[in-house]
C-alpha positions in Angstrom: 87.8 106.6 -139.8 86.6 104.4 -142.7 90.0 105.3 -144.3 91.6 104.0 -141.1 90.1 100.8 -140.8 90.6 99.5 -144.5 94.3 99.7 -143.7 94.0 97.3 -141.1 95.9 94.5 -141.6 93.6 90.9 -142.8 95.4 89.0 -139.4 94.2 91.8 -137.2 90.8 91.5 -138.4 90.5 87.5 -138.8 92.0 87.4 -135.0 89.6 89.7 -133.9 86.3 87.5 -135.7 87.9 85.0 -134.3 87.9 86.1 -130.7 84.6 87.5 -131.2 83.2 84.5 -132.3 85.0 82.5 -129.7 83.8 84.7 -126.9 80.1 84.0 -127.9 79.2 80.1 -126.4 80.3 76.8 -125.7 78.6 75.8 -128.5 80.5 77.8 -130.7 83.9 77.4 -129.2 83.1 73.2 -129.8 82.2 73.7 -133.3 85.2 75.5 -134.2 87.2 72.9 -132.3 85.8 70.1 -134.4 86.4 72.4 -137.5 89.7 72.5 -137.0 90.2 69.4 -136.6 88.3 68.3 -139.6 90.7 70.5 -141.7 93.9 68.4 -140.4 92.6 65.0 -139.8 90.8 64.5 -143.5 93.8 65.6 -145.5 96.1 63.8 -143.4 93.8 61.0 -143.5 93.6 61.5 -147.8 97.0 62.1 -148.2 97.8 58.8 -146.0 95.5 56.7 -148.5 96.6 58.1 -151.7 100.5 57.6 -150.7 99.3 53.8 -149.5 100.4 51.5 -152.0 97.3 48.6 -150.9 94.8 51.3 -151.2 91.9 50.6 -153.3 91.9 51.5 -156.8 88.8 52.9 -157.0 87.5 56.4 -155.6 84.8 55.3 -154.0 87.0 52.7 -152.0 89.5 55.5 -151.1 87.2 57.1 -150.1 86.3 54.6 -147.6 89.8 54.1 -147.0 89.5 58.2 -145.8 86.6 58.1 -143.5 87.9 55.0 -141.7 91.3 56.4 -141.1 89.5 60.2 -140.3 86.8 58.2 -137.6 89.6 56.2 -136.0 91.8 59.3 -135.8 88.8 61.1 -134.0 87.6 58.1 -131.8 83.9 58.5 -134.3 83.9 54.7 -135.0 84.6 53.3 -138.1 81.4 51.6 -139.4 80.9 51.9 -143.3 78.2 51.2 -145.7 74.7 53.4 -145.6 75.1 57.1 -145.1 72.8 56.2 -142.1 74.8 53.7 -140.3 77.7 56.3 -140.8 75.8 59.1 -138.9 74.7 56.8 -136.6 79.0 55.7 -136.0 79.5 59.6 -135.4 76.8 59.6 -133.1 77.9 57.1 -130.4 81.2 58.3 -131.3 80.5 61.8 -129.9 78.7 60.4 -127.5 81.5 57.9 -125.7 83.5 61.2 -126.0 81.3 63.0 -124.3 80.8 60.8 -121.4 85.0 60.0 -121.2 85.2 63.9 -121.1 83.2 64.1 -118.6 84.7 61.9 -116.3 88.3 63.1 -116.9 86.9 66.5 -116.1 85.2 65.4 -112.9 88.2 63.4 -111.7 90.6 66.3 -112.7 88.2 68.9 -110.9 87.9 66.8 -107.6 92.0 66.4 -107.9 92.3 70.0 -108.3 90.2 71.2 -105.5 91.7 68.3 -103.1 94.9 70.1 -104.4 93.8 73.1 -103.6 92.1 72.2 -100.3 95.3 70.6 -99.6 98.0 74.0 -100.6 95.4 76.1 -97.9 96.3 73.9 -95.2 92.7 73.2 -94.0 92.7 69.4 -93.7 93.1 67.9 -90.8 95.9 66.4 -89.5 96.1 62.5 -88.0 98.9 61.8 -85.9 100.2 61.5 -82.3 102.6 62.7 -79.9 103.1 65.5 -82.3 104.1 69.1 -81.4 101.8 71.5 -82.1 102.9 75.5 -82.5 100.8 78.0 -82.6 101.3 81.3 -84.1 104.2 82.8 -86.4 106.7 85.6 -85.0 110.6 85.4 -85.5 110.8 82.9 -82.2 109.3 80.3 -84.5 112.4 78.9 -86.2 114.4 78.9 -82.7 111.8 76.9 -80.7 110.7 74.6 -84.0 114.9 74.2 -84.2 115.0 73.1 -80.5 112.2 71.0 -80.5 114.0 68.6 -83.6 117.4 68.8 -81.2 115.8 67.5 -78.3 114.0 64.9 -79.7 115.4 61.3 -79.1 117.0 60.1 -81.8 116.2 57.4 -84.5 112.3 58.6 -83.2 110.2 59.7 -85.9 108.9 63.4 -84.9 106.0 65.5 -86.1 105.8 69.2 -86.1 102.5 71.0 -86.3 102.4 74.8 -87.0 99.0 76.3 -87.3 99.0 80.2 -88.3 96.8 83.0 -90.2 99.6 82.4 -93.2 99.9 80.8 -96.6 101.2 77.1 -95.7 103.4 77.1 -98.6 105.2 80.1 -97.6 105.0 78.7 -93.7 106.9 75.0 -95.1 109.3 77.2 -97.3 110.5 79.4 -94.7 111.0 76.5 -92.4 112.8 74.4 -94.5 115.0 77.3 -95.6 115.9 78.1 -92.2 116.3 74.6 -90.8 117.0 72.6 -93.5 116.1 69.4 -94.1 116.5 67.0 -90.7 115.6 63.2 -90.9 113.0 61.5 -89.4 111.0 64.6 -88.7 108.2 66.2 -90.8 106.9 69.5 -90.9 103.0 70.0 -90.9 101.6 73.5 -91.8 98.0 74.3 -91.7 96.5 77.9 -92.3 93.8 79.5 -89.8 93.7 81.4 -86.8 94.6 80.2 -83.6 92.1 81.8 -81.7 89.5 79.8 -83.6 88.2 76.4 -82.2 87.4 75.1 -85.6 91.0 75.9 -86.5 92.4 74.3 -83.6 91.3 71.1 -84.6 92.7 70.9 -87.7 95.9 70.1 -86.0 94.1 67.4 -83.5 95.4 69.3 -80.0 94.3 66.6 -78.1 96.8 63.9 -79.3 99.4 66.2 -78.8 102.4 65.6 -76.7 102.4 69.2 -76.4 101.3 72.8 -77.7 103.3 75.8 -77.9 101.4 79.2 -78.3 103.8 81.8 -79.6 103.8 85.4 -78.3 102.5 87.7 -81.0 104.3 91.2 -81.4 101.2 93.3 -82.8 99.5 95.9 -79.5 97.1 93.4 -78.4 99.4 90.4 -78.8 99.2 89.6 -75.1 95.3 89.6 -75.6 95.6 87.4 -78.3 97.5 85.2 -76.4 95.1 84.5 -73.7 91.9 84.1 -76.6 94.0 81.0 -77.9 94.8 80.2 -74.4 90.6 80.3 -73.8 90.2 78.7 -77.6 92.4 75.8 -77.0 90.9 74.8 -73.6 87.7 75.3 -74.9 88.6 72.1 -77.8 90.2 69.9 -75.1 87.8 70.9 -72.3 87.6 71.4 -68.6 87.9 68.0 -67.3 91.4 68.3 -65.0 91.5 64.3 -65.2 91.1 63.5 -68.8 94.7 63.4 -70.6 95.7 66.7 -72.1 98.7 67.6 -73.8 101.5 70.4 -72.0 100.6 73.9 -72.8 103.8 76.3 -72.9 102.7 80.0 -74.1 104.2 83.4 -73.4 103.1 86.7 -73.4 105.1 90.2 -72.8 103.5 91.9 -70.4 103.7 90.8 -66.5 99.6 91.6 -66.4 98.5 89.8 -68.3 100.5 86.6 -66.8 97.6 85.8 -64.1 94.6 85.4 -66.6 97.1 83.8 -69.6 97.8 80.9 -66.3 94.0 80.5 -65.2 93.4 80.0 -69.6 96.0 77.9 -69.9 95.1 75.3 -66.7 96.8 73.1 -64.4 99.0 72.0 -67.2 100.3 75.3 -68.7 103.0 77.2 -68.4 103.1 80.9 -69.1 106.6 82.8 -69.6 106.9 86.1 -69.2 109.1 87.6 -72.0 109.4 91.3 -71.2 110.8 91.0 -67.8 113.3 88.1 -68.0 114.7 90.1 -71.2 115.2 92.9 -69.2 116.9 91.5 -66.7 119.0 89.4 -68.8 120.2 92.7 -70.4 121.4 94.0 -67.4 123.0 90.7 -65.9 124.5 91.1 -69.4 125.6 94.6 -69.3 127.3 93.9 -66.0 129.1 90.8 -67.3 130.4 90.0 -70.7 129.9 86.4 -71.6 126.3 85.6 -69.7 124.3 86.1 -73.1 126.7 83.2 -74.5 126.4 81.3 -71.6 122.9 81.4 -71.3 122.5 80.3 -74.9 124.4 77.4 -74.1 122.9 76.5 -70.7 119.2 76.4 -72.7 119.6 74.8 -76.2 120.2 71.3 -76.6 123.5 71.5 -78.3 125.4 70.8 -75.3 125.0 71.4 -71.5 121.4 71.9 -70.2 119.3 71.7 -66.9 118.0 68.2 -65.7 115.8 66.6 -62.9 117.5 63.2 -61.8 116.6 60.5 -60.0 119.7 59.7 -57.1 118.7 56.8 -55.5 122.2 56.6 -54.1 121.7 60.4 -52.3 119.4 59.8 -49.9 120.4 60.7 -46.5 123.6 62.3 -48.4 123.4 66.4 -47.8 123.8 68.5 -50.8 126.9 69.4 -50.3 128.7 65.5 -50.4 126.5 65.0 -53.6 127.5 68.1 -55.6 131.7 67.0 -54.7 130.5 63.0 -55.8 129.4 64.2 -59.4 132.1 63.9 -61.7 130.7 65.4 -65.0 127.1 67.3 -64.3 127.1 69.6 -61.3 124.4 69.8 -58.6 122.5 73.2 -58.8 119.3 72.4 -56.4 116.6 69.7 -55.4 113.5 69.2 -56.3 110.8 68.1 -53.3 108.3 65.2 -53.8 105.4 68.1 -53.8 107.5 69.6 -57.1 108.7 72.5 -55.3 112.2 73.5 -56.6 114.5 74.0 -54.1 117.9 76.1 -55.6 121.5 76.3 -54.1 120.1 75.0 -50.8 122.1 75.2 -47.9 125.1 72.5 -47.9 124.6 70.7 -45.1 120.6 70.2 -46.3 120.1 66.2 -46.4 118.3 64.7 -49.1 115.4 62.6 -48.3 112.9 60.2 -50.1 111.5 61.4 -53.1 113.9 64.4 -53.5 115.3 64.6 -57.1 118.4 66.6 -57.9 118.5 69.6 -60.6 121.5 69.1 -62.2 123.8 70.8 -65.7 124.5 68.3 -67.5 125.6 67.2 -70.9 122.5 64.5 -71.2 120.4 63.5 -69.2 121.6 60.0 -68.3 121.3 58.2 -64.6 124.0 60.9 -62.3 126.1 58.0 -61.2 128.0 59.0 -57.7 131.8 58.9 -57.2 133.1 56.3 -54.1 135.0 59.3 -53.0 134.6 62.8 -52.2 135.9 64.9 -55.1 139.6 66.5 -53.8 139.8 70.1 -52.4 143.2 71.9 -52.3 142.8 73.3 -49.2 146.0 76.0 -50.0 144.0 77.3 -52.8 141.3 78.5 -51.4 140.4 82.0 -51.3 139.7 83.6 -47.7 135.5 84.5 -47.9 135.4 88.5 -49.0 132.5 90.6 -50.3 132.8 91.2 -54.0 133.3 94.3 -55.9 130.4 97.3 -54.8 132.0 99.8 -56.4 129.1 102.3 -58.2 129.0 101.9 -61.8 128.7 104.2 -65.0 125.9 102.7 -67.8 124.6 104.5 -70.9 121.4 103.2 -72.0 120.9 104.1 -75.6 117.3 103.9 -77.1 114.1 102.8 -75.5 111.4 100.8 -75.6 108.8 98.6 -73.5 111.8 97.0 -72.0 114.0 100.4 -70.8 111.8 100.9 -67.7 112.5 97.6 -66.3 115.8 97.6 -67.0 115.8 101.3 -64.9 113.7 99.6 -62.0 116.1 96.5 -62.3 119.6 98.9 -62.1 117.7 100.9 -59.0 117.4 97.7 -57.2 120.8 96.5 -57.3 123.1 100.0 -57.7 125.6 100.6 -55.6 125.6 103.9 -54.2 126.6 106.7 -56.2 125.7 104.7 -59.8 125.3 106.9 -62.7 122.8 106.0 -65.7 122.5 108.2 -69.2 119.8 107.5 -71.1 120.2 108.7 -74.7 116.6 108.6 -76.9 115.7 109.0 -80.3 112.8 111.4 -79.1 110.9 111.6 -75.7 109.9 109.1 -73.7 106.1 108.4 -74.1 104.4 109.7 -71.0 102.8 105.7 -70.2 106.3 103.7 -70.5 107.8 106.3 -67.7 110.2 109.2 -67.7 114.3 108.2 -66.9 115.0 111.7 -65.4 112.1 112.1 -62.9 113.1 112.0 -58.9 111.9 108.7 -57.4 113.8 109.3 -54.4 116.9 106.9 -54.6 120.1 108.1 -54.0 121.9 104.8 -55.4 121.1 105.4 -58.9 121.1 109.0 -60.5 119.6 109.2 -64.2 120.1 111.7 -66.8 118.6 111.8 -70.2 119.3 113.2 -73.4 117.6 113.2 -76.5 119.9 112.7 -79.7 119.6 111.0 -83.0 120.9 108.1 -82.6 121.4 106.8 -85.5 123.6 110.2 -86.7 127.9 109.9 -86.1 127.6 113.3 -83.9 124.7 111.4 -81.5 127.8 110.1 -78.8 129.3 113.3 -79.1 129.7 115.3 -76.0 129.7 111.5 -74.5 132.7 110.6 -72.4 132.7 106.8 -73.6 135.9 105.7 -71.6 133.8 106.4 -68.2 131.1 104.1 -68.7 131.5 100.4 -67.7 129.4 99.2 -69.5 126.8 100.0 -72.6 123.1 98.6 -73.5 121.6 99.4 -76.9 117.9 98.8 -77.2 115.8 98.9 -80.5 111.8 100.0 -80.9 109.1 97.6 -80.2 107.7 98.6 -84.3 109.0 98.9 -87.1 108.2 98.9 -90.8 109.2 95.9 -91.5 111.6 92.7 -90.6 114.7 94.4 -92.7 114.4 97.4 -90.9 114.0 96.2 -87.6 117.6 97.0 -86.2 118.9 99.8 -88.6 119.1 102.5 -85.8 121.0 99.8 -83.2 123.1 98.5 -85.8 124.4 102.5 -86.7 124.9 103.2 -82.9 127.0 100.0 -82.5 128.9 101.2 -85.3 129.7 104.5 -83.8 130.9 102.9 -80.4 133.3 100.3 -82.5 134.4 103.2 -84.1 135.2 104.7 -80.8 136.9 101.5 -79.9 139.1 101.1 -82.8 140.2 105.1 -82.7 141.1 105.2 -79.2 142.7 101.3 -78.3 140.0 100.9 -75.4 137.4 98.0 -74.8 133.7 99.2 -73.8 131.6 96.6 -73.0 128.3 97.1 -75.0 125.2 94.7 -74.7 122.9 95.0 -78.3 119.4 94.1 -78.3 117.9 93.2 -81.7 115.1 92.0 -82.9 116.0 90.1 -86.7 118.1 87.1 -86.0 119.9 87.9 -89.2 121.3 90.9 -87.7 123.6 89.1 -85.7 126.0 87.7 -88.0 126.6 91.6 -89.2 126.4 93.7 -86.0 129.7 95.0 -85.4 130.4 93.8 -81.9 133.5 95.1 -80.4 135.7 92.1 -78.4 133.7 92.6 -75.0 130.1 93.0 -76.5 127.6 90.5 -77.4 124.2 90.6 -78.8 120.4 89.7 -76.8 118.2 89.1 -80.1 114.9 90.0 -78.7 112.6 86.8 -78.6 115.5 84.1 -78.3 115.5 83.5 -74.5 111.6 83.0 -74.2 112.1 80.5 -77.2 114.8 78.3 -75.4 112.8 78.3 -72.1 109.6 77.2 -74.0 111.8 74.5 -75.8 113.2 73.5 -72.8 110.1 73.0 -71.5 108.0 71.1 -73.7 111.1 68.5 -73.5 111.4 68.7 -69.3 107.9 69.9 -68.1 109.6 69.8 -64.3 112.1 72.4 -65.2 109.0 74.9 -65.6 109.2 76.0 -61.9 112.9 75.9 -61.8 113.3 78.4 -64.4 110.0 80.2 -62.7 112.8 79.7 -59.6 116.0 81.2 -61.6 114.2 83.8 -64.0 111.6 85.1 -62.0 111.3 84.9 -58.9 115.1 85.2 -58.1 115.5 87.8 -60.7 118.2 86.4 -62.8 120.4 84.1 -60.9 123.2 83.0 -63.0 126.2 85.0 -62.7 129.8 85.3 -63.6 132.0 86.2 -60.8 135.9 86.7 -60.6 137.5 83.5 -59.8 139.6 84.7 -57.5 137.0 85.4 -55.3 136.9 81.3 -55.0 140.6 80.5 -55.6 144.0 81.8 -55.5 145.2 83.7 -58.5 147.9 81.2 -60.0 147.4 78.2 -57.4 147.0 75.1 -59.5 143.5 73.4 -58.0 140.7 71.3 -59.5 137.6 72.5 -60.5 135.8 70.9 -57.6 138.1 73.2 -55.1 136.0 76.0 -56.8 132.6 74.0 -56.5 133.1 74.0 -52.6 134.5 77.4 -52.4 130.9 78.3 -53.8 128.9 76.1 -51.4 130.4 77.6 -48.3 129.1 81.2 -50.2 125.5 79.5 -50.7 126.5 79.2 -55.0 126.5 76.4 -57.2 129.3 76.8 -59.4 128.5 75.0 -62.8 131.2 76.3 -65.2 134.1 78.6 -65.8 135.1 81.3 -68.7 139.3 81.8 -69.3 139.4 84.6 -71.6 141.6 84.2 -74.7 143.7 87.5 -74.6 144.5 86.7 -78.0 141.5 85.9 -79.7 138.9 88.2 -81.5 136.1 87.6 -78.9 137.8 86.6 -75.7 134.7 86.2 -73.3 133.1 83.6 -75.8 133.1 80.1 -74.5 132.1 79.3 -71.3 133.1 75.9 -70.3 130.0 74.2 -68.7 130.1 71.1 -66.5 134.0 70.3 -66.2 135.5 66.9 -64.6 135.6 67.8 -61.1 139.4 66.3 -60.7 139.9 68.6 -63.7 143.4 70.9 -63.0 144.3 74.2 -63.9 146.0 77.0 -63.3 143.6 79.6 -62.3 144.4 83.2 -63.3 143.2 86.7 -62.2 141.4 87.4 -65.5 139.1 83.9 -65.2 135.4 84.1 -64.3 133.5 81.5 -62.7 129.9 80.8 -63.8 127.4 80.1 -60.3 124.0 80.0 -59.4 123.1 82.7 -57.2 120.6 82.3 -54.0 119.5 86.2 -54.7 118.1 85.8 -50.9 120.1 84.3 -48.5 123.7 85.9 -49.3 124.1 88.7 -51.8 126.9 88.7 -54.1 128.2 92.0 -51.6 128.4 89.4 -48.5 130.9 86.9 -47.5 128.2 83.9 -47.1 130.0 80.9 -45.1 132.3 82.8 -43.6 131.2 81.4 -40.3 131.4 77.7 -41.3 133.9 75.4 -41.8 135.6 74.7 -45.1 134.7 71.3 -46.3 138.3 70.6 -46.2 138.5 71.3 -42.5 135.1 68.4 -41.6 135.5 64.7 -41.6 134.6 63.0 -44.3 131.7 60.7 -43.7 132.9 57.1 -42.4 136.1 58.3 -42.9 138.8 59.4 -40.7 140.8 61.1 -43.6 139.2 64.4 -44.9 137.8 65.9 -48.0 141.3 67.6 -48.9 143.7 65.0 -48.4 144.2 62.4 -50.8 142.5 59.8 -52.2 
């Protein structure tokens, strides 16, 4: 051993004296820093005064010379004369140094725990009208994205999102996503929502509104209604005093009641489960509603609006959906608030009524003189659509696949067939495909396959189904593996495609927003990312807190009312007529017809692009293969009846203080 440390190199063992000696004080650390600075300022200091041409001649005045330029290089002071006045210029040297030393390093601590304070996100924030979002799931950058494209523009805007995150990491992935938008600023605080004391940092009260995020852990819901509880606890119980909007969501249809009695008389709750579910199957049923439905809620073109129409009054429904030019009419809205959808045509409007319309802004609906032209010879005789039974494979399963079972039994035709292929069993509590429940409209079969294996389809007659949904799990291991298993099947069936020349409709859900842009989507399939919908309708919301019972109206209670229906059951295949020919075709079947969809037969995707809110005196050629996008009543006439057929066309009624009619010319 001794051998082994005398062959120890001299810098090892001065760098480790060093750091021993280093590690002992303060003290000691200080007295090595003014030793090293002793042995570089003094021979700097001598070798400046002996190279100085003016310096003194003698030693003793170089000398000097040495200690004044040393002290002044130090800050020591540069008095000379007694040994004792020198000691006393070192002392109140030391001492300013000691005292400017401690103020830089008070100032520099305060600035660095401000700066720290400040990267945790816990001050409070001071502004008005501001958005507030609470929570952080994938739905964040849609509704964040909405609520900066339905601001008005040239306003400034602030954003406010409060979650149990980093803020850094919040602001970064924000920015990333949305990129940089002018004349709005993002705001990111760190705490939990459910906390009151967190609340406040973002100053709910002076909110124009507050979104509260549906979180996608098991007791999300649960979570939902605490911050719901939490937040009304910070602005309090008084009904009267002013209190920003309150949109929230949670995913399970129990937990809707007590989410509503938290939130108050100001709140809206969504419910995110159920709508997704039945948008799948509207979706399965009809290639093209996912696109439309994106279109219809964000605020990039054509969206739902409440309008005042002075001009209406005493006008029935029907003359003031043929007057409007560019929105179309979909429903009224009473004085009390209550939504009133596809009414009846002949219903009058009366004071205080305001008209739902689609529109492309929300500008004053100005009325035309004259009642938009019908072509009379267009028109298609009134027949019940399609009720054919239908083949759908249901491929995976999750919280969702039950209500998408319970929606298909509701609206089957006789005779319907659905297989459901799993990954594994069902779990006994989300309900078992297969089991009798006494319907003969609907008959299940399940199988249980891997699905994310080529053979899985195998055994599968594809060309018999019309249509495909593939669902992915409510968990996963993380955000990148999210959609692995859907993404493989929908490979497999675009395989199918591509090998045997056919088209299968297939409806995806999935649950990154990234997956989109590489899911391969055969030309009639589309994709539902999980989350989306919920995160237009709370956009929508916060922006047009009256359309909150008419989506309650269209997504709930109605069960999914926007459909795409074959234009000839509205006009003649290959008639040339105006788009307001198909708009009263629809209002003598109880619909409100709001857009149309010509497929491209030569493009990649031919159901994208649905045309929303054409010019009424718009002409076309309308062909077999066109669809025509409607609001449905869901009560009154089922898409299986011929509603109207007992009434008059309104080419075949006076027009009002007229004695021409609707049809003829203008």
């Amino acid at each position: 051993m001794g051998r082994a440390q005398e062959r120890t190199p001299l810098r090892h063992r001065a760098r480790y004296l060093f750091d021993r000696t280093l590690a002992r004080s303060t003290g000691t650390l200080l007295g090595w820093l003014a030793l090293c600075c002793l042995a570089v300022v003094v021979p700097v200091s001598t070798l400046l005064v002996w190279t100085d041409p003016d310096a003194p001649h003698s030693l003793a005045g170089r000398l000097t010379q040495v200690w004044r330029t040393s002290a002044e290089t130090l800050r020591l002071g540069a008095v000379a004369g007694t040994p004792a006045r020198m000691l006393l210029s070192v002392l109140l040297g030391l001492i300013a140094l000691l005292c400017v030393s401690t103020v830089v390093g008070v100032v520099t601590t305060g600035l660095g725990d401000r700066l720290t304070e400040l990267r945790r996100g816990r001050s409070q924030v001071l502004e008005r009208d501001h958005d507030v979002v609470l929570g952080w799931t994938d739905q964040i950058f849609t509704v964040v994205s909405e609520l900066i494209a339905g601001r008005s523009r040239g306003a400034r805007h602030v954003i406010t999102v409060l979650a149990d995150r980093d803020p850094a990491q919040m602001d970064s992935a924000l920015t990333a996503a949305l990129g940089v938008t002018d004349g709005v600023r993002l705001v990111c605080r760190t705490g939990a929502p459910t906390d009151p004391d967190a609340l406040a940092l973002v100053t709910p009260g002076a909110a124009r509104a507050v979104v509260v995020l549906p979180a996608d852990d098991l007791d999300g819901d649960l979570t939902v209604v605490r911050t719901l509880l939490a937040l009304r606890t910070l602005l309090g119980a008084d009904d009267a005093r002013p209190a920003p909007r309150v949109v929230a969501a949670v995913h399970d249809g129990r937990y809707v009641p007590a989410a509503r009695l938290a939130a108050g008389p100001r709140g809206t709750v969504l419910e995110t489960d159920r709508t997704a579910a039945r948008l799948l199957v509207q979706a399965a049923r009809r290639p093209g509603i996912p696109r439309a439905l994106r279109d219809l809620l964000d605020f990039s073109g054509a969206e739902f609006h409440v309008t005042e129409v002075p001009d209406a009054v005493g006008l029935s429904f029907e003359e003031v959906a043929l007057r409007l030019e560019t929105s179309c009419a979909v429903g009224l809205l009473r004085p009390d608030g209550r939504p009133l959808l596809t009414p009846a045509p002949h219903t009058v409007l009366g004071p205080g009524d305001r008209l739902v319309t689609v529109a492309h802004d929300d500008r004053p609906v100005p009325l035309t003189e004259r009642w938009a032209r019908i072509d009379t010879s267009a028109l298609a005789p009134p027949a019940p659509l399609s009720d054919r039974p239908t083949r759908l494979l249901l491929l995976g399963w999750n919280r969702r696949a039950p209500m998408i079972v319970d929606a298909l039994r509701a609206s089957a035709r006789p005779g319907s067939v659905l297989d459901v292929v799993t990954a594994s069993p069902v779990p006994a509590h989300l309900g078992d495909p297969s089991s009798p429940d006494g319907s003969a409209a609907l008959t299940l079969t399940h199988r249980t396959r891997d699905l994310s294996a080529p053979e899985a389809l195998d055994g599968l007659d594809l060309a018999a189904y019309d249509s495909v949904v593939a669902l992915g799990p409510d968990r996963e291991s993380g955000p990148e593996r999210a959609d692995e298993r859907t993404l493989l099947a929908l490979l497999t069936l675009r395989s199918w495609e591509e090998r045997t020349g056919r088209t299968l409709p297939v409806v995806a859900e999935l649950r990154d927003h990234r997956s989109r842009t590489v899911a391969p989507l055969g030309p009639a399939s589309d994709v539902v990312v999980h989350g989306q919908l919920t995160a237009l309708l709370m956009a929508q919301v916060v922006q047009n807190p009256e359309l909150a019972d008419v989506f309650e109206e269209i997504f709930a209670t109605r069960g999914g009312a926007l459909a795409l229906h074959p234009a000839a059951h509205y006009v003649r295949p290959g008639h040339e007529a105006a788009f307001a020919t198909v708009v009263a075709a629809a209002l003598e079947r109880d619909e409100c017809a709001i857009g149309y969809l010509a497929p491209d037969p030569h493009a990649t995707r031919p159901y994208d692009g649905v045309l929303l809110c054409p010019r009424k005196s718009e002409r076309r050629v309308w062909s077999g293969a066109d669809q025509v996008l409607v609001l449905t009543t869901g009560q009154r006439a089922g898409p299986g009846t011929a509603a109207g057929a007992s009434r008059a066309l309104p080419a075949q009624r006076p027009e009002r203080g007229s004695p021409t009619r609707r049809g003829g010319p203008a």
